[in-house]
N, C-alpha and C positions, 0 to 999 in steps of 0.2 A: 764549783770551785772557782773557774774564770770570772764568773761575775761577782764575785767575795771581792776578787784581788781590783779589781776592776772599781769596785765603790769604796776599797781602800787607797786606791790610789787618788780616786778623783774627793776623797773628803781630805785628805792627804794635801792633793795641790789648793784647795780651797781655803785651808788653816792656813796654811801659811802665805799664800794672796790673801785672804783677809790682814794676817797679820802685818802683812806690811803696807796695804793698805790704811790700814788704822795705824799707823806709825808718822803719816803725810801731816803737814803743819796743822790742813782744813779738816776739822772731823767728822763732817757728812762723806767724806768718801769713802770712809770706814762703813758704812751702813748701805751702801749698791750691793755688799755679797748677801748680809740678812735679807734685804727687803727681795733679790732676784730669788733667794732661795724659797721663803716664804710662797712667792708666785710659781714656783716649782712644785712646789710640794702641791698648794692647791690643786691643781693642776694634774697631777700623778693620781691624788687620791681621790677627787671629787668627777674628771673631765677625761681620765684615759678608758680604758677599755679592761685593765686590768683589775679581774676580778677578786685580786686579792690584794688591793691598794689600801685597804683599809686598816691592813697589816704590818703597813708602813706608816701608820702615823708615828708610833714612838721612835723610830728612828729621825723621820724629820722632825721632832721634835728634840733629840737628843744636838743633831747636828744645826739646827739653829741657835740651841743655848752654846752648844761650842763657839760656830761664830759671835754672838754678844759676847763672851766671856773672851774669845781673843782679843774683841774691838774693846773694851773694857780697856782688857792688861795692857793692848798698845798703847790706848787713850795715859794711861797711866804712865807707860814710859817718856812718852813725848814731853808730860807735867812737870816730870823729874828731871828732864834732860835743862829744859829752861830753866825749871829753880835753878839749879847747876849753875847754866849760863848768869843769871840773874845776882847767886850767891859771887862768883868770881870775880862781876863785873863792881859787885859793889866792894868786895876784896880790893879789887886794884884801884877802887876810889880814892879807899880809907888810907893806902899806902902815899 
């Protein structure tokens, strides 16, 4: 049960440092949480000692599309936020 809480906690802190991550102007910083995780995961299932790693592949796979899918929606926010800006500025043009 501790180790449940324990990799909900920590995919928990990860969404949301991805998600603000990918919210930054530049949008490769959004993709250091996929690509470290990615090296994680190899790593667990192919390089540790645990004989039942193989059993963990649908989770890292689960929790990598989480990460793209968050860096996505931030990707998405940031788009929106400038049209905004973009829309406003030609607002105050026209006035």
């Amino acid at each position: 049960m501790q180790h449940l809480l324990i990799a909900i906690v920590i995919a928990i802190i990860s969404v949301a440092t991805q998600q603000y991550l990918s919210t930054r102007k530049n949008w490769i910083i959004g993709g250091f949480l996929p690509t470290i995780w990615i090296g994680f995961s190899v790593w667990i299932i192919y390089f540790s000692n645990v004989k039942t790693a193989h059993s963990l592949i649908p989770e890292c796979v689960v929790m990598f599309l989480t990460l793209i899918f968050a860096w996505a929606d931030g990707r998405a926010l940031v788009k929106k936020k400038v049209n905004e800006e973009l829309n406003k500025m030609k607002i105050h043009d026209i006035k």
